[in-house]
N, C-alpha and C positions, 0 to 999 in steps of 0.2 A: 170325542177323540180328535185331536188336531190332526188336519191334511196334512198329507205329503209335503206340497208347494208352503204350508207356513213352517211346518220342519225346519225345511231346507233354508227358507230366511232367514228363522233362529239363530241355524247353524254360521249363516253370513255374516247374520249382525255381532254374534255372539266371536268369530274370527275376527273380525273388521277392529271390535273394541279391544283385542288381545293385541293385534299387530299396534295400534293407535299405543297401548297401554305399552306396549315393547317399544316403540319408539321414540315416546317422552323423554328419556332420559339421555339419547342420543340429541335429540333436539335441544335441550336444557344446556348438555356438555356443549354444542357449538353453539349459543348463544353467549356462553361465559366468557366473560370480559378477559383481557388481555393485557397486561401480565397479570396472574393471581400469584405467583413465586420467584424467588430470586431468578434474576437474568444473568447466564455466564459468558463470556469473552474469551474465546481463547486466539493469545495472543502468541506467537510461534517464533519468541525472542527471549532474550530474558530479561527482567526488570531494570528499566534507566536506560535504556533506548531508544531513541526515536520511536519506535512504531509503540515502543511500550508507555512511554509518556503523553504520546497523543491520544493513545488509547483510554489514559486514567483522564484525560483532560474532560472528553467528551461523554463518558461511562459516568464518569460524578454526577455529569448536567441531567443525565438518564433518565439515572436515580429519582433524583428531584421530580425529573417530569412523570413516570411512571407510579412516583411513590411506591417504589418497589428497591429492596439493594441490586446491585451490577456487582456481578464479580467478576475478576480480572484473571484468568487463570492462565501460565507463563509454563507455558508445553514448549522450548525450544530445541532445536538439537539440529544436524545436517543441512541447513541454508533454511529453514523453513519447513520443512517437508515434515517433521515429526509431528507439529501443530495441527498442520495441513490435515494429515491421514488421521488425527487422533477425531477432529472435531468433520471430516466427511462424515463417518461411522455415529456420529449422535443423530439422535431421533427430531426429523425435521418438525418440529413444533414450536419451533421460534425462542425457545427457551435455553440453546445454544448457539453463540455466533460468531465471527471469523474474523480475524483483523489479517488481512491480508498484506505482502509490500511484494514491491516491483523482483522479488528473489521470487514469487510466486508466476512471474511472467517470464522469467530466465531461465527456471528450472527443467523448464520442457526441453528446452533443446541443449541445455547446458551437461543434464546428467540422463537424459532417454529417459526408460519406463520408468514411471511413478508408480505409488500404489493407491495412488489417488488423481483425478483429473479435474486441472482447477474450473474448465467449463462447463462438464456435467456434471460434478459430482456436487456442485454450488450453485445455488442462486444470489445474483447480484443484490443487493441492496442499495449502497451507494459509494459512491467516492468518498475518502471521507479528507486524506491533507495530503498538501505535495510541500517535499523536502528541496527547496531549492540547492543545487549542484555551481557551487563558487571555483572559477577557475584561478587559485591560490599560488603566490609563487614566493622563493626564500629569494628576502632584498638582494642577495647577491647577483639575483639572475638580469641582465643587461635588457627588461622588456617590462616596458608599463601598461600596455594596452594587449590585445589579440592581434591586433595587427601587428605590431612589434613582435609578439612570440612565434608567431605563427614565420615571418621574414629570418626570425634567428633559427626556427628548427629547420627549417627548408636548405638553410644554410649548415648548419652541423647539429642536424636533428640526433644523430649518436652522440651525445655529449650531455644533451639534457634528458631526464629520466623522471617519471610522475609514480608517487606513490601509491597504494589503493589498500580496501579494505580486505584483499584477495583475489584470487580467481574468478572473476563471472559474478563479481558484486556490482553494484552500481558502480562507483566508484572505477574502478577498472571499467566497464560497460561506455562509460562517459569518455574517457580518453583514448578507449579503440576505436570511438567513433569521431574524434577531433579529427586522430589520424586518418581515417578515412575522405572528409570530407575536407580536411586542406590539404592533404596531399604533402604529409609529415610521417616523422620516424621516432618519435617519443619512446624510449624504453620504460615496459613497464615493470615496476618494480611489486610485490604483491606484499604485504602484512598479517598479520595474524587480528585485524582488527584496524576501524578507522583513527585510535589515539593512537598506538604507535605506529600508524605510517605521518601522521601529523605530526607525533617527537623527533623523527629522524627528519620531515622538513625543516620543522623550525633547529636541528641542527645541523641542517645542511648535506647529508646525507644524501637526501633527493631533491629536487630541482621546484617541482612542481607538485601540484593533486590538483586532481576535482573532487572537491572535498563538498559532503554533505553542510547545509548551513549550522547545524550544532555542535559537529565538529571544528565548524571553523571562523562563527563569528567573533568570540571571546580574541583571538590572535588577531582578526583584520582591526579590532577595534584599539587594540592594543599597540599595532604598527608591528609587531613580532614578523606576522607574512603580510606581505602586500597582492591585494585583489585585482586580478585584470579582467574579467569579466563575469557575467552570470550567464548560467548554460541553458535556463528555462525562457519557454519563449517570451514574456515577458521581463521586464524589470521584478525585482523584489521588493515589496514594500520593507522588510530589514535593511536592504540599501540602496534605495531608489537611484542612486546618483551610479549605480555603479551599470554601463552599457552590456546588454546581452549578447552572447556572443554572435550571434544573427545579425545585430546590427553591426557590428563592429567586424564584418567580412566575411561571414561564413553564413549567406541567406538557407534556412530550413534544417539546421545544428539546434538542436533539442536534446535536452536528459535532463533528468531529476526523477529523484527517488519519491518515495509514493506508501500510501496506508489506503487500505480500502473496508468497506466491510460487505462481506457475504454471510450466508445463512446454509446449511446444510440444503443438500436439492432436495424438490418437495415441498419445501416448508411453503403452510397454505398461502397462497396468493392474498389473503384478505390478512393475513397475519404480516407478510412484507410492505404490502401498501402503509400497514399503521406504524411499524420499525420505521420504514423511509420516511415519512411526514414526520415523525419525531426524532429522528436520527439531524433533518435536514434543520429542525426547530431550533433544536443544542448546537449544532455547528455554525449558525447562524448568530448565535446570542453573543452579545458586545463581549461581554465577560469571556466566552467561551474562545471564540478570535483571538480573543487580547494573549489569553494565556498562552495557546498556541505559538503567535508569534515569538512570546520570549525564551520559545522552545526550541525556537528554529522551525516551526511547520505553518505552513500556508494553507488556513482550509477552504477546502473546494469542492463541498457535498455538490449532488443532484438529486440525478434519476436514475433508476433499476438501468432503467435500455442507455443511457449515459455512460455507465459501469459498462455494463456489457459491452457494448461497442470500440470503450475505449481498452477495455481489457486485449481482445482481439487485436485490435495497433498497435498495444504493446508489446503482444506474444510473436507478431509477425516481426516487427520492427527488428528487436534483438535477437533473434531467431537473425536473422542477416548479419545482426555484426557478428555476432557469433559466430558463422559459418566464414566469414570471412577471415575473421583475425584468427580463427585457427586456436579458437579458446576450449578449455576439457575443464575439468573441473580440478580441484585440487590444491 
């Protein structure tokens, strides 16, 4: 008759190989490679947009690299914010992900409570392209340079008028902050969208824009409007030749529009390390650049704490013009 004391080992070893046995298949599942299914994008615009053409630029090279499809799914509606809320709420397993733009750093302070929070409710992944911001003006206007326009608004800054994509867009966003930092009176005018505030420039309507670069390099190349500066701290390589406006008298005068991409919060840490490293691989690829550029976007991947830190500068940043210029939404 077996003892007590072997019983009870039995009973251990015979526990021991149940829990081992229960736990294989957990083990097996976080071993499995990454992606085994289509990868989806949701992109919170609608198709033929900047943020939506950078998106398919970079999601194709994905593809290739994952050998897996990327879908592109185009959740747009209220500045962003419909995309936003739909793709917080997906299950953070890296199998959904977020193309974020600079309306995702406005929104906070532009329209109060969200139903989603673009710091918690996301995890960064990377930068992924910046939309250089062209300070465009109709040949009619008496100023070639920044320093020229900036002499003529100071002078009868009521007179000249800049158009925008709307209320608390970029676009808008960039020319409340001229005003603020030369110490001008630009009226702004708002649009239903960046083509027709750029129809009614190129017909004279309004004076000026700080116009997104795909909005407005087809016209500078054209002679249609003529370019007086770039708003991004550097030159553009689209036109190198043309001075930023930093240089050209307004030292620490920055804006440009922006695509980023995040992950639902949550999503495992060893699952974003491997997004980022290939996210940064495709952004990198000659081909992948090249195409971007004739898109009008400058890509500028990193790092996860890259995103995040810069995300924060820019939630702060416009969050002040904001508060200043006395912008609502609308």
């Amino acid at each position: 008759m077996p003892s007590i004391r072997s019983s009870a080992l039995r009973r251990r070893l015979l526990a021991g190989g149940l829990l081992a046995a229960a736990a294989r298949p957990f083990a097996a599942s976080a071993s499995q490679p990454w992606p085994e299914r289509p990868v989806r994008f949701v992109v919170p615009f609608p198709p033929g947009g900047p943020v939506d053409t950078t998106a398919r630029v970079f999601t194709h090279k994905l593809s290739e690299l994952w050998k897996t499809p990327t879908v592109i799914d185009n959740r747009a509606g209220a500045g962003g914010v419909v995309g936003a809320t739909a793709a917080a709420r997906e299950a953070p397993d890296g199998y959904t992900l977020f193309v974020a733009s600079i309306h995702h750093a406005v929104n906070p302070s532009l329209m109060g409570r969200l139903p989603y929070d673009i710091e918690n409710d996301f995890a960064p992944v990377s930068f992924a392209a910046m939309f250089p911001v062209f300070v465009v003006a109709h040949p009619s206007v008496p100023a070639n340079s920044i320093g020229e326009l900036v002499a003529l608004a100071r002078k009868d800054g009521s007179a000249l008028s800049y158009g925008s994509s709307g209320n608390g867009g970029g676009t808008h966003l960039a020319g409340e902050l001229f005003n603020m930092d030369a110490g001008t009176k630009l009226q702004h005018v708002p649009y239903k969208g960046s083509a027709p505030a750029m129809n009614d420039l190129l017909g004279g309507q309004v004076q000026l824009m700080f116009s997104d670069a795909p909005t407005a390099l087809q016209h500078i190349r054209t002679g249609r409007i003529k370019v007086l500066g770039v708003a991004s701290r550097h030159r553009s390589a689209m036109l190198p030749e043309v001075p930023t406006v930093a240089e050209s008298g307004l030292p620490g005068y920055e804006a440009y529009s922006w695509a980023a991409l995040f992950a639902p919060a949550r999503t495992p840490p060893a699952v974003l390390a491997r997004i980022n490293a290939d996210f940064n691989a495709a952004m990198n690829d000659a081909g992948v650049r090249q195409r971007l550029l004739e898109a009008g976007a400058e890509a500028d991947p990193g790092t996860q704490e890259q995103l995040r830190q810069r995300l924060r500068g820019e939630l702060a940043k416009w969050s002040k013009v904001i508060r200043a210029a006395g912008i609502t939404a609308g």
